[in-house]
N, C-alpha and C positions, 0 to 999 in steps of 0.2 A: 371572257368578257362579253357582255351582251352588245349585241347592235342596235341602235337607234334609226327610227324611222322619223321623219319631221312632215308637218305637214302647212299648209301657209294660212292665215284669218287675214282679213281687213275689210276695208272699205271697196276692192277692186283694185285694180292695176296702176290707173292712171292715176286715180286721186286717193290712192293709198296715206290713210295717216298714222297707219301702226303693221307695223310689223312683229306678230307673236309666234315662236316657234315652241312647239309643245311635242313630247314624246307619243307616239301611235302603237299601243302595243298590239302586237298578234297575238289575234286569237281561235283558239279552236272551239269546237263545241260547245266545251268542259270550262272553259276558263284560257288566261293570258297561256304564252310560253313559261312565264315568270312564275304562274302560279303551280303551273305541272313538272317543273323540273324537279328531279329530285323524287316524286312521288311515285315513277314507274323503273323496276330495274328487272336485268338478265339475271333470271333465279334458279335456271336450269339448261346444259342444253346439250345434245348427243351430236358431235360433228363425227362420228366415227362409225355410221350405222351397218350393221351386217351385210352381207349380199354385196349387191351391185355398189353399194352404198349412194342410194335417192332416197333414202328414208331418214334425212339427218330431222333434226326438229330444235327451237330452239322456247321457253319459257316464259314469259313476260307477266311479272306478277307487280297488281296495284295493291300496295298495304294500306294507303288510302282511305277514306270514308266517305268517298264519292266517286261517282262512276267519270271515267276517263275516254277522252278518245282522242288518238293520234294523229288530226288532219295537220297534214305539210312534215309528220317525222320520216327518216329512215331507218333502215334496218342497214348496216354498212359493214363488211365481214370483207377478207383476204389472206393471203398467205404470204405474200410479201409488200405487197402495196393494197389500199382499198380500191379491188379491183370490181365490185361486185355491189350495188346498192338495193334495194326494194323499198316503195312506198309502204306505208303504213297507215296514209289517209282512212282507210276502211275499217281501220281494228279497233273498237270499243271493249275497255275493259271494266270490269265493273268492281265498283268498292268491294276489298279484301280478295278480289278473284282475278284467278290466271289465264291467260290464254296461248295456244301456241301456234306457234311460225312454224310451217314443216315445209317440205319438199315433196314430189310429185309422188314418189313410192311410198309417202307414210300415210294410214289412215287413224286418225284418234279416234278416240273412244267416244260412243253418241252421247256422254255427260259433258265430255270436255269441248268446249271452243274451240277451234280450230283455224286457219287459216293460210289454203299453201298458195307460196310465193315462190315455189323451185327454189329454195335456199339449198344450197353446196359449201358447207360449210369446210374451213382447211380441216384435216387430220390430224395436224399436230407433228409433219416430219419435222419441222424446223419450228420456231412460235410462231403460231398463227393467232387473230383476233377477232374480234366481231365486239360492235357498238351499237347503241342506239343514238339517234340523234333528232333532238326537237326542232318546233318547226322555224327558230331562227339560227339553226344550223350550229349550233351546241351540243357536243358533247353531254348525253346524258349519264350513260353507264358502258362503259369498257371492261371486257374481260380478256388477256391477254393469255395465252393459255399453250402449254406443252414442254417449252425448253426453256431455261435461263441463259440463252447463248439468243440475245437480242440483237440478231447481225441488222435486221430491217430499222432499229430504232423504234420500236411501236412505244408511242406514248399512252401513259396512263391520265385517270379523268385529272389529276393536280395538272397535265402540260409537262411534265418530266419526261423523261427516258426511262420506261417499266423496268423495275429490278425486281419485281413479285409476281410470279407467275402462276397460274392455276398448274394442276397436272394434267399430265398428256394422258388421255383415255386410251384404253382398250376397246377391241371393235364391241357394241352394245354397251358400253361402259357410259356412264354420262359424269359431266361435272356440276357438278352442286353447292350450293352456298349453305356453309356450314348450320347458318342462322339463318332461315326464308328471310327476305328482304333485308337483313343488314349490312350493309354496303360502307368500307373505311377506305377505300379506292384504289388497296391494294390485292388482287387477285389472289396471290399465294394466301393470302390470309384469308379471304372471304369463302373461296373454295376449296373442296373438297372431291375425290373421285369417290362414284357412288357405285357401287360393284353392282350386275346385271338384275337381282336380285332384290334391290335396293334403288332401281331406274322408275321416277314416278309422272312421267308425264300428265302435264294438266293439273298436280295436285299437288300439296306441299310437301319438300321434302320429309325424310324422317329425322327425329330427335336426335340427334348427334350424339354419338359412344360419348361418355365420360372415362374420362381415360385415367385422368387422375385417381376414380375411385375405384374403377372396376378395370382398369387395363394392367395389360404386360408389360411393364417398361424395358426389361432386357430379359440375358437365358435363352439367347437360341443365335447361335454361328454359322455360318455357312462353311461345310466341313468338306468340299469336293465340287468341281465342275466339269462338263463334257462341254467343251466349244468346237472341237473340231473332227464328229462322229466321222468311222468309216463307214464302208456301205456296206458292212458285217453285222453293224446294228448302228441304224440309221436315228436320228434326231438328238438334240443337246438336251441338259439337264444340270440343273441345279441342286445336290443334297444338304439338306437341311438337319442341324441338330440341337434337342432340346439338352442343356450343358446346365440346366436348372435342379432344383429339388421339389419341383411339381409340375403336373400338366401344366402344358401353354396354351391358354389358350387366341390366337391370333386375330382378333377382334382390332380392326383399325391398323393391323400392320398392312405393309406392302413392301415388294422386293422389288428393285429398280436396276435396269441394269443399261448401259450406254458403252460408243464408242467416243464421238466425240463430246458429249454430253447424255447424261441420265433423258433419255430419249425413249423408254420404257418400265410403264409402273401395271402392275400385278397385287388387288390385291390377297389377301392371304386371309379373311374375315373366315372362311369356311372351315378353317383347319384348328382340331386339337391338337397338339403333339404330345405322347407322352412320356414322360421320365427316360430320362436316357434315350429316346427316341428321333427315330430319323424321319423326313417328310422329302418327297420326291419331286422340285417341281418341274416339268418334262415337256419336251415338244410332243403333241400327237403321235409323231412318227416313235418316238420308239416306244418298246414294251418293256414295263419294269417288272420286277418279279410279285406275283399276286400276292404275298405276303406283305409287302411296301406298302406305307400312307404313301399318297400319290396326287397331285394336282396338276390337270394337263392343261398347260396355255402354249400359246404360240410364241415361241423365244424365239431372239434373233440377238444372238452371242454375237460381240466380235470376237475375232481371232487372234489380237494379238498383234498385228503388221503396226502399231502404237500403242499405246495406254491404253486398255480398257477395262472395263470396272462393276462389280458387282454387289450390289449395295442393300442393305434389310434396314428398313425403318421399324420402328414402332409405334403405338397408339398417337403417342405427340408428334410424330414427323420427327423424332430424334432420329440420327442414325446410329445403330447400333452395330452394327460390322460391316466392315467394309474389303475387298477384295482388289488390288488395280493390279492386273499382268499383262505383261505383253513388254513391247520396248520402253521406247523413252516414254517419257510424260509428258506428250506436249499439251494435252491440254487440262492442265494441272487438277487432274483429281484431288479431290483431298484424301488423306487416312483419318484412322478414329481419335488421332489425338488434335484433329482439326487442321493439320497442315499439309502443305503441299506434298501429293506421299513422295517421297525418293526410295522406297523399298517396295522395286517391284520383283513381284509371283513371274520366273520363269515361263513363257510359252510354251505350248504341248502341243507336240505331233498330233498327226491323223491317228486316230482311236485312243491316244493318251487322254487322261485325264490331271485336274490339277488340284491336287488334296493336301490335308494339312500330313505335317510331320507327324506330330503325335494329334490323335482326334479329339476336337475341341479346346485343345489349348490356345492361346487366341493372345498374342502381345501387342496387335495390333499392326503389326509391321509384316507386309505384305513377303517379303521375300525370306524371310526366315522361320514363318509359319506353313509355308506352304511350298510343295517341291511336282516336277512331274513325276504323272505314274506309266510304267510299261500297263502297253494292250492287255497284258496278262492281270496285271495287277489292279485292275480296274473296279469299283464296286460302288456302285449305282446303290444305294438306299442300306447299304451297310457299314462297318467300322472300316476306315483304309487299314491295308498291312500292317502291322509292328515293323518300323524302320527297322534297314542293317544298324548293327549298332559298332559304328569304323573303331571307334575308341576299344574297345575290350573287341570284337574279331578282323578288321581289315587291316591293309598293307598302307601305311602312310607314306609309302617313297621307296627309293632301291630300284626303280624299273627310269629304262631311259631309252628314247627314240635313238637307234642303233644306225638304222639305214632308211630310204625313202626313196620312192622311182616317181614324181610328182607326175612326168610329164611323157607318158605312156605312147608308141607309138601307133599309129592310123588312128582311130577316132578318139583314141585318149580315155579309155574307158578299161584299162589295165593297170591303174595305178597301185601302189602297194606301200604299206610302212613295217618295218621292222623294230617290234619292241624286245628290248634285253634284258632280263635279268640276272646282273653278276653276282646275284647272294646265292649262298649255300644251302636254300629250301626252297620250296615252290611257293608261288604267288597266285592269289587268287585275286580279279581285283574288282570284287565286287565294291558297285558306288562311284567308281572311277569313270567319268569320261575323256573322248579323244574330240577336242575341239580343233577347227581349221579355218582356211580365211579362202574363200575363192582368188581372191583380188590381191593387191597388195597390203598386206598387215600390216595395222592402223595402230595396235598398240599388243603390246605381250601379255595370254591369256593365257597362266597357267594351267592344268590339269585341277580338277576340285581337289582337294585335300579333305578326308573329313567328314565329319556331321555339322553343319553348320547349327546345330542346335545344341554339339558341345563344346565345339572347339573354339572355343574366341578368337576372332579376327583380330589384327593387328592394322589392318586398313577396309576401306568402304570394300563392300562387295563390287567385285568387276561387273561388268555388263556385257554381252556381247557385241559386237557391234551389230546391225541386221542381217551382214551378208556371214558371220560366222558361221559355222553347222556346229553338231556334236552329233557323234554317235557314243551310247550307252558300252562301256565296254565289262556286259555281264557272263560268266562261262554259258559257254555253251553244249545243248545237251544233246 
């Protein structure tokens, strides 16, 4: 709502015979506040810049048809509160033309306008924001931007509680409005992340993918993950696979991945895949094999200590597969059939990885598509193993915990179990593990039975509790 300013007419004090009060609007340069609102908005802006990162910059484009200029706005930005203001009195923009707000490390280009204010813009750990605001202290244009886990409250330009959030950029990545100047006051909808290549400072975005006519809408899974590299071969990795009947090509996708929220977008615009083909996307650190499609960006996996999730959009921001492992779900990811998932991907050991059963089959249900792999079994940008198959070669039962020393003397680091087999042939038990409880057991966690990919449950898949273990009990050579 606009503030009113009043100002007094009359005859004088004493022998006043009229009292009139009339609205005084502020004005700039250009015109009232009333007449420029609306007319200048955040069309571009890089909070996340490379290096030291002092080279954030932020875009302010007039669509306009007359030159503009800012005296009494601010520039107002934070990561949890607005902790951080800048004058904007000096900035003239001129009809149809941008100009940019940077920080002390960036230099723009001698076509583009400029103007640094030391702006340190947030990065986007949690949602961060930045606004403009005119000069009767109005909210002009807000962009709220990184996480949809709104813990600060940042309100959008309606005065609500933001539920649309732009996306959290990568370092040199910028966010960008899908349409230069169109503004519906919802952020997730306005913007878009513009990959390094595609960063336009000073100038108007590019024409936005059409995705409806020329995009992938689905055809490609995420078939294997490393979250928790040993130091044998160091960095995490995401394998990708085209489950399609033609190249993919990834125009407009991105891979997102999160602990407590999708706090991580990548995207994927550079890559073909082709037919039956796999794509590697990989921290620097490690080395995939030179025959692998490959994209290195810096991932930061969670591991598993709760829910965490790995997620493939496409052209439209649909999400097309989705991955949640680790423990419980506390912060309720969703699965691809849009609900809260309850079927979570087992957690992996140090150098395990966590792949599907059979490759590319995809039900949507996190813990029946996907199992851990042994160090051995590992394979970064190719098909996982051919599962044991328990139903036609494994031992479903007949073996039973005989004896047990839990509680070993001096450091307790001699413990032992005795397993028995009373059948009349030998047992091999591959698929089998021996799960244990440090503490006191919380609830009764049988031995796996099975493939869970043949064998129908008769109840929910158990979970472990966190403090459970399991070791794999595979022969040994």
């Amino acid at each position: 709502m606009r503030r009113t300013s009043w100002f007094l007419t009359g005859g004088g004090l004493l022998g006043l015979s009229a009292l009139t009060f009339a609205p005084s609007p502020a004005r700039t340069a250009s015109g009232t506040c009333d007449e420029l609102a609306g007319a200048v908005v955040i069309n571009e802006l890089l909070p996340n810049s490379p290096g030291s990162d002092n080279a954030d910059w932020l875009e302010l484009y007039n669509p306009g048809a007359s030159d503009v200029t800012l005296t009494g706005w601010t520039l107002e930005y934070g990561t949890s509160t607005y902790s951080s203001a800048k004058s904007l009195s000096d900035v003239v923009i001129p009809a149809g033309g941008l100009v940019l707000i940077h920080d002390d490390g960036y230099t723009p280009d001698p076509s583009v306008t400029g103007y640094n204010l030391g702006i340190n813009l947030g990065t986007g750990s949690n949602s961060d924001v930045v606004r403009i605001v005119d000069c009767l202290g109005e909210p002009v244009d807000t962009v709220v931007y990184s996480s949809d886990n709104n813990t600060d409250q940042w309100e959008d330009d309606s005065g609500a509680v933001a539920t649309s959030f732009a996306p959290k950029p990568g370092e040199a990545e910028s966010i960008g409005r899908r349409i230069n100047g169109d503004d519906s006051d919802r952020s997730g909808d306005d913007f878009i992340l513009y990959p390094v290549s595609e960063v336009t400072p000073g100038e108007l975005n590019p024409v936005p993918f059409d995705c409806a006519t020329n995009g992938e809408i689905d055809g490609l899974v995420i078939n294997e993950i490393m979250t928790t590299p040993d130091t044998a071969t160091p960095g995490e990795w995401i394998e990708l696979l085209n489950v399609s009947d033609h190249a993919l090509t990834l125009t407009g996708w991105t891979l997102n991945t999160g602990k407590g929220s999708y706090d991580k977008t990548y995207a994927l615009d550079a890559l073909t895949v082709p037919i039956g083909g796999f794509v590697l996307v990989h921290h620097p650190d490690f080395t995939p094999n030179a025959s692998t499609l490959t994209m290195a960006v810096v991932l930061d996996l969670g591991n598993g200590d709760e829910a965490d999730a790995v997620q493939l959009r496409n052209c439209d921001g649909a999400p097309v597969d989705t991955l949640v492992y680790g423990e419980e779900n506390l912060d309720k990811f969703y699965d691809d059939t849009g609900n809260i998932a309850v079927s979570i991907a087992t957690i992996s050991g140090t150098g395990e990885s966590i792949g599907r059963w059979v490759n590319g089959v995809d039900t949507d249900l996190s813990a029946e598509d996907f199992t851990v792999f042994d160090v051995s079994e590992v394979t970064p940008g190719f098909e996982n193993p051919v599962p044991f198959d328990c139903a036609t070669n494994g031992v479903l039962g007949g073996v039973v915990i005989n004896e047990l020393l839990p509680n070993s003397p001096g450091s307790d680091n001699a413990d032992w179990l005795e397993l028995y087999n009373p059948g009349a042939v030998d047992v091999t038990l591959t698929g089998w593990t021996l799960e244990w409880h440090q503490h006191l057991l919380q609830r009764q966690v049988p031995l796996r039975r099975g493939d869970p990919r043949r064998e129908p449950r008769a109840h929910p898949r158990r979970r472990l509790h966190p403090r459970l273990r399991r070791h794999r009990l595979q022969p040994q050579h």
